[in-house]
Structures are given as structure tokens and as C-alpha cells.
C-alpha atoms as one frame of an Amber mdcrd trajectory, in Angstrom:
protein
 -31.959 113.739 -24.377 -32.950 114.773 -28.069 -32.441 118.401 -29.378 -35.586
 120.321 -27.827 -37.664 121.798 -29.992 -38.068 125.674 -29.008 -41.364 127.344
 -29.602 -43.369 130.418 -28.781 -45.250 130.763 -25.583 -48.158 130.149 -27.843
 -46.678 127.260 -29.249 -45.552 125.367 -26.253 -49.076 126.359 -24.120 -51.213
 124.531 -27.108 -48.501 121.676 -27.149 -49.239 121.724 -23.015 -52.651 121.560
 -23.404 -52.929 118.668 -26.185 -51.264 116.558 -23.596 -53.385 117.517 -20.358
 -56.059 116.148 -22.852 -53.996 112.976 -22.789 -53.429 113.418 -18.900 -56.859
 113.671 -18.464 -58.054 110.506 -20.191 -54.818 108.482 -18.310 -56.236 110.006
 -15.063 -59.819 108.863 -15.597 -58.555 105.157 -16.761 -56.132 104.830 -13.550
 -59.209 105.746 -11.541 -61.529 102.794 -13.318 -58.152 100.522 -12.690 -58.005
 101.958  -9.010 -61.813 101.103  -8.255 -61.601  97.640 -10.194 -58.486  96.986
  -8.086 -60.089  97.758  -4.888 -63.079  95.497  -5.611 -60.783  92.549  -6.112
 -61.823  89.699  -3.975 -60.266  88.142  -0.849 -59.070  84.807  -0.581 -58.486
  83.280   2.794 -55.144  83.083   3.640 -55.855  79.601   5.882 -51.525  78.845
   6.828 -50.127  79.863  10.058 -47.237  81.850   8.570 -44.663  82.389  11.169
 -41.766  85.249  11.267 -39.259  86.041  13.312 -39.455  89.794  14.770 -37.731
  92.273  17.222 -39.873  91.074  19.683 -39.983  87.942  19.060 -41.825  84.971
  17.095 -45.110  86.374  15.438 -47.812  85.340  13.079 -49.197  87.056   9.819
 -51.808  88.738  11.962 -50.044  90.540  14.143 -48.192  92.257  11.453 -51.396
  94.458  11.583 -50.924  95.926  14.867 -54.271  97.678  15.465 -54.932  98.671
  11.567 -57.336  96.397   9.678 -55.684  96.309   6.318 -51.471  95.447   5.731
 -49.284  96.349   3.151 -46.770  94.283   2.631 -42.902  94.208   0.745 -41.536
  90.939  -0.568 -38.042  92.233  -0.134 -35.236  90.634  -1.806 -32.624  90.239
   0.674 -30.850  86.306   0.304 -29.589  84.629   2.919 -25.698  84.925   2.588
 -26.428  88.501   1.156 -24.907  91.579   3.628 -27.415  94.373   1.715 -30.794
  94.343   0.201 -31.483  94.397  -3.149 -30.338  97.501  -4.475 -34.414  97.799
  -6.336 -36.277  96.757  -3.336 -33.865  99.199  -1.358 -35.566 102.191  -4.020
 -38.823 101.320  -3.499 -38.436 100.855   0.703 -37.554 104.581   0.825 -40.600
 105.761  -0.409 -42.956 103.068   1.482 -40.448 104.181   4.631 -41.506 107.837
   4.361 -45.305 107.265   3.384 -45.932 104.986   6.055 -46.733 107.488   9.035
 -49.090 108.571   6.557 -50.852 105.107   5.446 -51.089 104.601   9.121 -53.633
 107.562   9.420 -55.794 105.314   6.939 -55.939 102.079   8.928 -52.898 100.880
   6.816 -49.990  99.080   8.202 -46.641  98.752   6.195 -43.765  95.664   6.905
 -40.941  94.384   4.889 -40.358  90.669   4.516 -37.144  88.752   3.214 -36.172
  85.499   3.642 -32.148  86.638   5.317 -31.910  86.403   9.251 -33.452  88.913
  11.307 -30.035  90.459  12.232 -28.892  90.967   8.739 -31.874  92.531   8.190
 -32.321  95.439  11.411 -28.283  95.914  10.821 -29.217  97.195   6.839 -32.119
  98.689   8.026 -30.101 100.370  10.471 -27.201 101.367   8.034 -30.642 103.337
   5.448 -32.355 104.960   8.463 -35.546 103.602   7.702 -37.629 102.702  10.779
 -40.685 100.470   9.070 -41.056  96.907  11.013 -39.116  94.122   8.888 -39.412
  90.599  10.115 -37.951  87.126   8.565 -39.687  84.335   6.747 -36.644  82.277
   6.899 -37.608  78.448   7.462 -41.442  79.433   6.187 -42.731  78.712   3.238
 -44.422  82.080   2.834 -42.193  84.003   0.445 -42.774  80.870  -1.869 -46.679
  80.840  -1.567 -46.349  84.141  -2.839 -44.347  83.848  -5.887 -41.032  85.714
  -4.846 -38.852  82.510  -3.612 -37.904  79.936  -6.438 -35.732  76.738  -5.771
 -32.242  76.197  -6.838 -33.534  74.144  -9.310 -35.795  76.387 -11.021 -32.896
  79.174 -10.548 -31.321  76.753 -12.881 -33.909  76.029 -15.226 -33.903  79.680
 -15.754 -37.814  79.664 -15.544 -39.834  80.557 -12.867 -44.161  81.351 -12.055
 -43.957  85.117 -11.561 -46.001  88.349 -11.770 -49.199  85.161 -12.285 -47.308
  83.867 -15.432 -43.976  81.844 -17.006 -41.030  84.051 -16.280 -37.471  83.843
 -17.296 -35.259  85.377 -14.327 -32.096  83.020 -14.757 -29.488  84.251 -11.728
 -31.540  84.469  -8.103 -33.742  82.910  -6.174 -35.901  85.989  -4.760 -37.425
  88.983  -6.683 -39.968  91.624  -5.276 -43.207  91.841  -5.152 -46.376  93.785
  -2.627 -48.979  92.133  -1.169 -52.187  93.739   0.440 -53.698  92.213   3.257
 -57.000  92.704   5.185 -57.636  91.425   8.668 -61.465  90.830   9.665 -62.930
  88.943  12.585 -59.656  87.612  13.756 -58.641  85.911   9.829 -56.265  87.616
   7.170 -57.406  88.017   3.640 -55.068  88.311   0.970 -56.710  91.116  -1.315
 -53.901  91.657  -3.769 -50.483  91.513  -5.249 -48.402  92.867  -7.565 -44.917
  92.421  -8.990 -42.412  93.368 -11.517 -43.524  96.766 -13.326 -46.644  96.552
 -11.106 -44.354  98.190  -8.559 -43.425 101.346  -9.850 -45.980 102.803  -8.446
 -44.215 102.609  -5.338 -41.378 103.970  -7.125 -41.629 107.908  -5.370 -38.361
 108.835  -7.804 -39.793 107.459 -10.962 -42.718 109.333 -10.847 -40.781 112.295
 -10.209 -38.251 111.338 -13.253 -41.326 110.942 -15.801 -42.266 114.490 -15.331
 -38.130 115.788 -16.318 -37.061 115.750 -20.219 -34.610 112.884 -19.656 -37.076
 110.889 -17.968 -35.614 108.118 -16.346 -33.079 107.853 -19.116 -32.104 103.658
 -19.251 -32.845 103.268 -22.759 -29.125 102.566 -23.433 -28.423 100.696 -20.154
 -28.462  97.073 -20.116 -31.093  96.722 -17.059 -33.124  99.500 -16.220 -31.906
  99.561 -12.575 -28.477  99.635 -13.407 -27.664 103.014 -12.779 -29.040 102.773
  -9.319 -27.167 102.486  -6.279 -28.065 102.469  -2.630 -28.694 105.665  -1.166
 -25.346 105.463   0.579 -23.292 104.655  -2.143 -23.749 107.471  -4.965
């Protein structure tokens, strides 16, 4: 953190008030970004994705339960891995706690990785979350949504992600959301987002932009580094 600079009362409340004028305008553009996002088109989703669940073998559409519209995690969580991805595991807690609320809007929240379903209720077991998670393994959805990528591609060190060429040399899953709506028995896919696109999922980060340090990863060498899972600090 840099030496603060200490003012009057005067001082800092005319400093606080240049930046609500900043606030203000950021407020007004997320709301134009909000609307355009909300008008985004569907696009059929036209496979018969299949997942394995607690009770059982289930499709994309009955991820919805009885809500019309799904929100969806692409979850990192590999095969041979024993956790989730320490990232994914950040932004779970605060979908995890929001979703009782979301559900009062006809939203319904899941987690999807690609690990068996065992691997996956154990870790959820071991956070205390209590959001449905269900496996894609032997499904080609995580791929169709640009969060899978081939050993080959792993290797090439470039991948299609966040809708563009992206250089992620060392794994073959990263994260992403996906929004879904359900209307006269089809799923739509109305939108998806990935890589900084998530932070606004991020409950901490929000809460770290409004401290003097911030989130403070400047010097680290990824900004997640510091991070841990909430069990291991």
C-alpha cells in the first residue's frame, strides 16, 4: 500500500465526492451493459447433454428443476484431481450462498466438472456447500462450451477461450458461467462468460476493491496465487 495522503475533512469529502462522480457514470454504463446483456439472443441448444447426478442419470433440462432460467459453473475439477480448482472453489462460495436467493427469481444454480460424481459430492462435502453438482464426464458438453481442451492443444499451448485465441499452456479445463433458459420443454443457451468476465461472481473481490490495498497481486506472479481453499488458510 502507498503512503496515504492525509487531508482535512474538507479535503478528503471533495476528494469523496469527485469519485462518486466517477461511481456514478460506472454505475449508469454497467446498467446499459446489464440491459444489452440481458437482450442477448438465445441459441438452441439442440444436443442431449447427459450428466451423472445424486439421483441418477439426467439431462440439461432437468438441471432446472421447476425455475425457467439456469445458471450454470464450468468448474474446473480434472479427473485424477482430489480438490477443485482452488479459483472456481472462490467463486462457488459466493454462488453457494446467493443461490437460496436466485431461487426466489426463477433462477436455478449447478456446478459442472468433468471428475466423477464421487470426487465431486466428497469436496463438496469437505466446503459445506450444498448447490447440486453433477458430472459431464464421457459428454462432450464441457468442450461445446469452451472450458475442456485436448491433450493436444494442452500441448500446443493454445486454446479457443473467453470467444478468442488463448494461450493457457498447463491444463485441460478452465472456468467459465453459462446462463440457460428453458421454454416450452427446449433449453436456450442465453450467455456465457469466462476469464475476468467472472469476477463478478467474485463476492470477496468486490469487497477487496472497496479496502486501500485492494486486492493487492500486483507483485504476485498469478493473481490467484495468494488464494487458498477456505480450509487451508
Amino acid at each position: 500500500m502507498s503512503t496515504p495522503n492525509i487531508v482535512s475533512q474538507d479535503e478528503w469529502l471533495k476528494a469523496r465526492k469527485d469519485l462518486l462522480v466517477k461511481e456514478k457514470a460506472f454505475t449508469k454504463a454497467r446498467e446499459e451493459i446489464t440491459a444489452a446483456r440481458m437482450a442477448m439472443p438465445w441459441v438452441l441448444v439442440d444436443k442431449d447433454y447427459r450428466f451423472s447426478g445424486e439421483q441418477g442419470e439426467v439431462g440439461l433440462i432437468d438441471l432446472f428443476g421447476y425455475h425457467s432460467q439456469l445458471m450454470l459453473q464450468h468448474f474446473m475439477f480434472e479427473t485424477d484431481w482430489n480438490a477443485g480448482c482452488k479459483g472456481c472453489s472462490f467463486m462457488a462460495e459466493g454462488i453457494n450462498v446467493s443461490a437460496v436467493h436466485l431461487a426466489q427469481r426463477d433462477v436455478a444454480t449447478v456446478a459442472v466438472s468433468i471428475a466423477p460424481l464421487e470426487k465431486l459430492l466428497a469436496f463438496r462435502e469437505r466446503m459445506g456447500w450444498d448447490f447440486t453438482w453433477v458430472s459431464s464426464a464421457g459428454s462432450e458438453f464441457n468442450r461445446d462450451f469452451g472450458v475442456s481442451f485436448s491433450e493436444q492443444e494442452v500441448k500446443d499451448g493454445k486454446v479457443q477461450y473467453n470467444f478468442d485465441d488463448f494461450k493457457f499452456p498447463h491444463v485441460g479445463e478452465l472456468p467459465g458461467v453459462s446462463v440457460f433458459v428453458k421454454r416450452e420443454n427446449k433449453v436456450y443457451r442465453s450467455y456465457s462468460c469466462y476469464a475476468r468476465g467472472l469476477e463478478n461472481t467474485m463476492a470477496a473481490y468486490n469487497y477487496l476493491d472497496l479496502v486501500p490495498k485492494g486486492r493487492d497481486e500486483d507483485e504476485l506472479e498469478y493473481g490467484h496465487e495468494w488464494l487458498k481453499l477456505r480450509d487451508s488458510y
